[in-house]
N, CA, C and O atoms as a CHARMM CRD file, in Angstrom:
* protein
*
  208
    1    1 UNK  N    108.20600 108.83000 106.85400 PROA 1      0.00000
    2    1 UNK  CA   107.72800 108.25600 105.61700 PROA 1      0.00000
    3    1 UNK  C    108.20200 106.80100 105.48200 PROA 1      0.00000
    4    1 UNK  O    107.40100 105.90500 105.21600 PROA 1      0.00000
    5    2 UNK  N    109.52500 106.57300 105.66800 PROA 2      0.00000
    6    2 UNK  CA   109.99900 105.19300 105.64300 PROA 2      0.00000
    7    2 UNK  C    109.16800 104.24000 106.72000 PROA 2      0.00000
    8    2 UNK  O    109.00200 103.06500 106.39000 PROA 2      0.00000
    9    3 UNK  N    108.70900 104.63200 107.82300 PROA 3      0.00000
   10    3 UNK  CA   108.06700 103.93200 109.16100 PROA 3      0.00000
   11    3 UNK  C    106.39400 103.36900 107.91400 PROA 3      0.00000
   12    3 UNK  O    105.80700 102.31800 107.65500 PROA 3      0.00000
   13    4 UNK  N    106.32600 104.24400 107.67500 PROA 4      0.00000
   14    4 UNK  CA   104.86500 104.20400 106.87900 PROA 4      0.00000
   15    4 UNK  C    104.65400 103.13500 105.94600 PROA 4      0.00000
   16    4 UNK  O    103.78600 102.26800 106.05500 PROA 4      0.00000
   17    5 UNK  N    105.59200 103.25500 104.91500 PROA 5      0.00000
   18    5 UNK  CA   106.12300 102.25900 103.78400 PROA 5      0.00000
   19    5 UNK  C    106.62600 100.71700 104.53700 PROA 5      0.00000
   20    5 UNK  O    106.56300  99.58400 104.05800 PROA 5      0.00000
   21    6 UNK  N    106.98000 101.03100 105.47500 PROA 6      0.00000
   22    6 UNK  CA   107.42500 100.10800 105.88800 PROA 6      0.00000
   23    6 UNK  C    106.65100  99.06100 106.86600 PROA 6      0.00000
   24    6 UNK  O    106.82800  97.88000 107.16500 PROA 6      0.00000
   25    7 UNK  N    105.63000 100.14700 107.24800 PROA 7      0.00000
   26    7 UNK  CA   104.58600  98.94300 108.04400 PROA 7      0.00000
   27    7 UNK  C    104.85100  98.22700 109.14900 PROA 7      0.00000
   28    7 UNK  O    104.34100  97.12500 109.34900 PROA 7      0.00000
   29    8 UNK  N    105.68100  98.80500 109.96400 PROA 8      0.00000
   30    8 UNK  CA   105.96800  98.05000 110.94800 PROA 8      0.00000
   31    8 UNK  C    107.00900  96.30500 110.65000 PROA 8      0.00000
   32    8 UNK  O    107.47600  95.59900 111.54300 PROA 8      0.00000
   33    9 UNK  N    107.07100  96.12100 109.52000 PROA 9      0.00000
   34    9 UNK  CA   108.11700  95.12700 109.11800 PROA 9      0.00000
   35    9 UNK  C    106.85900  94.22900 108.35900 PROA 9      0.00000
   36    9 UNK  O    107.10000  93.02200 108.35000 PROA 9      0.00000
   37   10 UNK  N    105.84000  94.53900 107.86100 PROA 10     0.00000
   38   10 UNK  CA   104.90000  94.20500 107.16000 PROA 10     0.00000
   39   10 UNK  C    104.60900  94.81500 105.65100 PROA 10     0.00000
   40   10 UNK  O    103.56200  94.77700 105.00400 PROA 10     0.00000
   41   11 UNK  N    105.66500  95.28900 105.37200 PROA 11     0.00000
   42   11 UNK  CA   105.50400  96.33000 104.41300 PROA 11     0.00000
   43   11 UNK  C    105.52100  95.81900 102.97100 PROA 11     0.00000
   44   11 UNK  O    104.78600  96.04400 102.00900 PROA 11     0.00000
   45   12 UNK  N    106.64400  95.02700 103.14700 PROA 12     0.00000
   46   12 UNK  CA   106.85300  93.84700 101.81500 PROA 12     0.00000
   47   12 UNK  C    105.52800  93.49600 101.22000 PROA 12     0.00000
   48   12 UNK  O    105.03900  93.80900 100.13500 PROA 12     0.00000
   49   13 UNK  N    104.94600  92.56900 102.46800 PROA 13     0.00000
   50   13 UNK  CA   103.55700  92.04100 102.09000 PROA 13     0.00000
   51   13 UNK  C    102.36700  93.33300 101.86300 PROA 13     0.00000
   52   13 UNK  O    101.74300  93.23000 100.80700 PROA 13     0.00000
   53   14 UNK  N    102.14200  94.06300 102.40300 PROA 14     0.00000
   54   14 UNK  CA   101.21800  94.95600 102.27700 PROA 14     0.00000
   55   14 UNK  C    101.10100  95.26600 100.84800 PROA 14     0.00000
   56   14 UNK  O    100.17800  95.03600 100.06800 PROA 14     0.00000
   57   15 UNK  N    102.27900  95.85800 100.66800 PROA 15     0.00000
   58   15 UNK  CA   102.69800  96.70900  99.34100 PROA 15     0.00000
   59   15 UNK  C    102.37300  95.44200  98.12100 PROA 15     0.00000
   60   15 UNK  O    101.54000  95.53600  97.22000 PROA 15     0.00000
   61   16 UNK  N    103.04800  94.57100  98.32100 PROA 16     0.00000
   62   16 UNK  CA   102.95300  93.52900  97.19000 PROA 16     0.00000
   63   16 UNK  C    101.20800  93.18400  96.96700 PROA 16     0.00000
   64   16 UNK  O    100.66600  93.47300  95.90000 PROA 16     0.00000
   65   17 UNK  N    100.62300  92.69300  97.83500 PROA 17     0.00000
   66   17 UNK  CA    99.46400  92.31600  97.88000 PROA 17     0.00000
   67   17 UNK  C     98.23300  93.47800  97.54900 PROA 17     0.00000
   68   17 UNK  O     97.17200  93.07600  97.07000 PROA 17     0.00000
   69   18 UNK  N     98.39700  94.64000  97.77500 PROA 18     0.00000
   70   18 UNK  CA    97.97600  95.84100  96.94200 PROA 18     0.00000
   71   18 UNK  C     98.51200  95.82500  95.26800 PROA 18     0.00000
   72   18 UNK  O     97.67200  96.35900  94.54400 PROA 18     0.00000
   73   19 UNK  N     99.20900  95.53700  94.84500 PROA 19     0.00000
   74   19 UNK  CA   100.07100  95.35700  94.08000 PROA 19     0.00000
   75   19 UNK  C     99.39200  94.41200  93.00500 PROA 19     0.00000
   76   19 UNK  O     98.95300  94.56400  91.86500 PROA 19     0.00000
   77   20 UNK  N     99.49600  93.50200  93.78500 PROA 20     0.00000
   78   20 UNK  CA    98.74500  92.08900  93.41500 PROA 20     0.00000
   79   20 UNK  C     97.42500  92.17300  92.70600 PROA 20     0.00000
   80   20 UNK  O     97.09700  91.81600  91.57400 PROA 20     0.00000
   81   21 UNK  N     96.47700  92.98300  94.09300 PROA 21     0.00000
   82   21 UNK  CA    95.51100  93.52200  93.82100 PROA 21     0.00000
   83   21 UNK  C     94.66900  94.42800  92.57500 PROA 21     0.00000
   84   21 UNK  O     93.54300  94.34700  92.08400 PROA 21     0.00000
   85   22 UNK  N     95.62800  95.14700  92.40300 PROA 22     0.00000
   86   22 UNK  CA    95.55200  96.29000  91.45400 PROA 22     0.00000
   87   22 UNK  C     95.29700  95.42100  90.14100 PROA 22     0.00000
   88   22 UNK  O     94.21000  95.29800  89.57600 PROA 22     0.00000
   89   23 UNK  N     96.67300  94.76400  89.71200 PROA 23     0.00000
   90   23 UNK  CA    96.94600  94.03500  88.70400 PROA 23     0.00000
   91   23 UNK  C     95.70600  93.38200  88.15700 PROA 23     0.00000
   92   23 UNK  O     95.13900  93.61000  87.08900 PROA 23     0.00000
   93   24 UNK  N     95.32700  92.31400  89.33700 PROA 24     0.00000
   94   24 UNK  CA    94.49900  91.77700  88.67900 PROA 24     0.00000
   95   24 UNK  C     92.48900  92.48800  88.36000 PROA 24     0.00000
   96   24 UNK  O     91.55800  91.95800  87.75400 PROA 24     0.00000
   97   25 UNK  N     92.59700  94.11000  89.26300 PROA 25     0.00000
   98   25 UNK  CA    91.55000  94.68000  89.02100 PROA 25     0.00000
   99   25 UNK  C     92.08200  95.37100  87.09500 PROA 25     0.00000
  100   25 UNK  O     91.41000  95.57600  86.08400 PROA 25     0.00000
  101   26 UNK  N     93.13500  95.47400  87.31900 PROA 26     0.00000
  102   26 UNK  CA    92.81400  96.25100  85.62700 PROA 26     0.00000
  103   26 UNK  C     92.88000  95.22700  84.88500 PROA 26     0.00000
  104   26 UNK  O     92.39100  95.37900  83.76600 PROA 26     0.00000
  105   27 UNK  N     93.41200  94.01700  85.17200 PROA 27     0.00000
  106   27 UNK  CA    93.11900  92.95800  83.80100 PROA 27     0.00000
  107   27 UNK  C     91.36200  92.32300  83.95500 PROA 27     0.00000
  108   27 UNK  O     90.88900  91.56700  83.10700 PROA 27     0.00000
  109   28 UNK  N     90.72800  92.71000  84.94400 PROA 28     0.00000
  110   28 UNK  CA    89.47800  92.34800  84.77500 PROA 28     0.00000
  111   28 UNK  C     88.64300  93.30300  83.85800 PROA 28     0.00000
  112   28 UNK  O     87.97300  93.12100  82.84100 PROA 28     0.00000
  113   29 UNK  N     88.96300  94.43800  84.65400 PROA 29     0.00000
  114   29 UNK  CA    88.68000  95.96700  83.35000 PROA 29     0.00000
  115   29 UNK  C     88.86200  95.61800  81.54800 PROA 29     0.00000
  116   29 UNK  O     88.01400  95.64900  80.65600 PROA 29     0.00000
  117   30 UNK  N     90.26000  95.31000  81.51100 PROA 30     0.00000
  118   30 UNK  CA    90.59500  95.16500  80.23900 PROA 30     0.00000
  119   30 UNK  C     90.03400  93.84900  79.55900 PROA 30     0.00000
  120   30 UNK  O     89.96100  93.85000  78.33000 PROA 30     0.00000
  121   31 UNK  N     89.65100  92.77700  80.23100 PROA 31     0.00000
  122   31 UNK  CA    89.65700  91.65500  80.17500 PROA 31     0.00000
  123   31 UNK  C     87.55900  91.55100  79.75200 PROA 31     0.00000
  124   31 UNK  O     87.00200  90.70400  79.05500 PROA 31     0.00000
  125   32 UNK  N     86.98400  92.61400  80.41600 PROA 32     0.00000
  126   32 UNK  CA    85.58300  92.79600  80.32200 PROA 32     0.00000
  127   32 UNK  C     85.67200  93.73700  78.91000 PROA 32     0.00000
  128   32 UNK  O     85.07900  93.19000  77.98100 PROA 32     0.00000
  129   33 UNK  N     86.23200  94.91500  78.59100 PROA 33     0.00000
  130   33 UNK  CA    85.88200  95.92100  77.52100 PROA 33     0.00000
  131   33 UNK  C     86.51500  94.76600  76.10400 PROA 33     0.00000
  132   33 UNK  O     85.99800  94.80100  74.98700 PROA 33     0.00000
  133   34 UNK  N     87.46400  94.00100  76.39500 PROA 34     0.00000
  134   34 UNK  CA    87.46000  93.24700  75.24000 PROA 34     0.00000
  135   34 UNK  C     86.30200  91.99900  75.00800 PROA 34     0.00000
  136   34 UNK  O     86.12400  91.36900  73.96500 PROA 34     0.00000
  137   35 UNK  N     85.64200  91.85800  76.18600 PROA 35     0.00000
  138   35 UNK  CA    84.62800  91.20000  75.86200 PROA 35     0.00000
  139   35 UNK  C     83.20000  91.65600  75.55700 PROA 35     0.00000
  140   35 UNK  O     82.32800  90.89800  75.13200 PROA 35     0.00000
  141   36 UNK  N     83.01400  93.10700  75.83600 PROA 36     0.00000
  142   36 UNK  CA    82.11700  93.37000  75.33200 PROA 36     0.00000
  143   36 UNK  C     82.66500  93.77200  74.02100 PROA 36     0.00000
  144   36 UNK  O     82.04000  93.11900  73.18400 PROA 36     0.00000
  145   37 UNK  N     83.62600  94.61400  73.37300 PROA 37     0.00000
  146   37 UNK  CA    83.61300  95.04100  71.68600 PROA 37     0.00000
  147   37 UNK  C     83.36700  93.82200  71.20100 PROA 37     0.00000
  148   37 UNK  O     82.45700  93.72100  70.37900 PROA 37     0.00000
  149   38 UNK  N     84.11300  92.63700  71.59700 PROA 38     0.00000
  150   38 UNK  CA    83.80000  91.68600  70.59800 PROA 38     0.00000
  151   38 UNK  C     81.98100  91.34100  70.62000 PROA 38     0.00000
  152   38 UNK  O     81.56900  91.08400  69.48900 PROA 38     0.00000
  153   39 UNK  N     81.41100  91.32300  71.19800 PROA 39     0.00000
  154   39 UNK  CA    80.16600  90.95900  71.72400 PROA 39     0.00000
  155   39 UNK  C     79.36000  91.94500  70.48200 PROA 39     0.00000
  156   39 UNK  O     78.53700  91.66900  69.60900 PROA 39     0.00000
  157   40 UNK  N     80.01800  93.15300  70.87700 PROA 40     0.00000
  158   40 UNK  CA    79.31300  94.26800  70.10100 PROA 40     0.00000
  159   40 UNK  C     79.54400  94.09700  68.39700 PROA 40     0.00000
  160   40 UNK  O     78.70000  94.61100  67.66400 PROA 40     0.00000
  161   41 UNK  N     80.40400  93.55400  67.95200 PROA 41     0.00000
  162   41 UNK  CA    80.76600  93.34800  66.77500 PROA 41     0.00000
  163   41 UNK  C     80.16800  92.33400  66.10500 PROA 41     0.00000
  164   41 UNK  O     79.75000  92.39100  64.94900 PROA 41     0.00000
  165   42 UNK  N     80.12400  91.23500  66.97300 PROA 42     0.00000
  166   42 UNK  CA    79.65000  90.17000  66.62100 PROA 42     0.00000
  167   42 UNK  C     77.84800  90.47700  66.23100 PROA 42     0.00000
  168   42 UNK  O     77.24200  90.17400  65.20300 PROA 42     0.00000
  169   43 UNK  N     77.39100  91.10600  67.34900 PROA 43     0.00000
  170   43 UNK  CA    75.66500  91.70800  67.41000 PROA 43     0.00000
  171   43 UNK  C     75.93600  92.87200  66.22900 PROA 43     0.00000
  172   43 UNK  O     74.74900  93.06400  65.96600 PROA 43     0.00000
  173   44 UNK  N     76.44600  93.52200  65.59100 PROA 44     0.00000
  174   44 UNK  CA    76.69900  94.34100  64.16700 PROA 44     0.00000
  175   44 UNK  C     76.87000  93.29400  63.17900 PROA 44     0.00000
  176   44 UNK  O     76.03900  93.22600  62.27400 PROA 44     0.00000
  177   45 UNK  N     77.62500  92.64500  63.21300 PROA 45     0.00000
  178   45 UNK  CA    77.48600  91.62200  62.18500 PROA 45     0.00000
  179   45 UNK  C     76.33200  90.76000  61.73900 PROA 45     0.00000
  180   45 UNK  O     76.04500  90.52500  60.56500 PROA 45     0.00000
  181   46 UNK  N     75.75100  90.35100  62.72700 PROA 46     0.00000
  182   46 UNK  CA    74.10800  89.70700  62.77900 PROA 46     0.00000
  183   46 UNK  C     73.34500  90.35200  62.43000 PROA 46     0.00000
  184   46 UNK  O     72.39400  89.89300  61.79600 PROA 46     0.00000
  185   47 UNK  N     73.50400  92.15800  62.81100 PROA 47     0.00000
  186   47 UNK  CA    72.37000  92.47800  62.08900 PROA 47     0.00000
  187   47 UNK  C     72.44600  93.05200  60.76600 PROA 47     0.00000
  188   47 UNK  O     71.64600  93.29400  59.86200 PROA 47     0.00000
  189   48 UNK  N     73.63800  93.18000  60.95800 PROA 48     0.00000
  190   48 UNK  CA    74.01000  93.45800  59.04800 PROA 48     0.00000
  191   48 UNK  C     73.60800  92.40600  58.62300 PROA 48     0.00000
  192   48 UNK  O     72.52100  92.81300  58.21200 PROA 48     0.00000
  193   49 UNK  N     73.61500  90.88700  58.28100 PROA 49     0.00000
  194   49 UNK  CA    73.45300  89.76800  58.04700 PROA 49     0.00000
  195   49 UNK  C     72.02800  89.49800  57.69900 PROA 49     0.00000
  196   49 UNK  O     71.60700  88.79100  56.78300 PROA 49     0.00000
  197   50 UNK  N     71.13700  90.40300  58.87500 PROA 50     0.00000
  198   50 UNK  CA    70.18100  89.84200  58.73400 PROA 50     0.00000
  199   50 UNK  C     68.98300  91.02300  57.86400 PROA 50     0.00000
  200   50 UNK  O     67.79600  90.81100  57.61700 PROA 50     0.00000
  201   51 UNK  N     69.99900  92.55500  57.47400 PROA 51     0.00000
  202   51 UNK  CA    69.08600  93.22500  56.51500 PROA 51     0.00000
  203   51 UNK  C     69.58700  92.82700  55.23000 PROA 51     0.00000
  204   51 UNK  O     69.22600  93.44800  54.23000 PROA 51     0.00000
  205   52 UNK  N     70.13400  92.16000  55.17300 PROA 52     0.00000
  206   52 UNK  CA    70.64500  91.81300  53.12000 PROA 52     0.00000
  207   52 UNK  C     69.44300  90.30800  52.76100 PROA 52     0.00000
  208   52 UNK  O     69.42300  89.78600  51.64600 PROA 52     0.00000
């Protein structure tokens, strides 16, 4: 298991750069669903706006 993790002495980088990876896939996730609610709120507001 340690040989595995360890990568042949590449492991640091592997691991980090997966790591890396990840990070910046869930702040794109999080980073998109806050841009659509607002999107969506904003398009509720307009059309409330626009039946009064």
């Amino acid at each position: 298991m340690i040989e595995f993790l360890n990568m042949g002495g590449y492991g640091a980088y592997v691991w980090s750069a997966y790591g890396i990876g990840f990070v910046v896939l869930l702040a794109n996730v999080r980073s998109a669903r806050a841009y659509y609610r607002k999107q969506l709120a904003r398009a509720i507001a307009r059309r409330q706006d626009s039946n009064t």
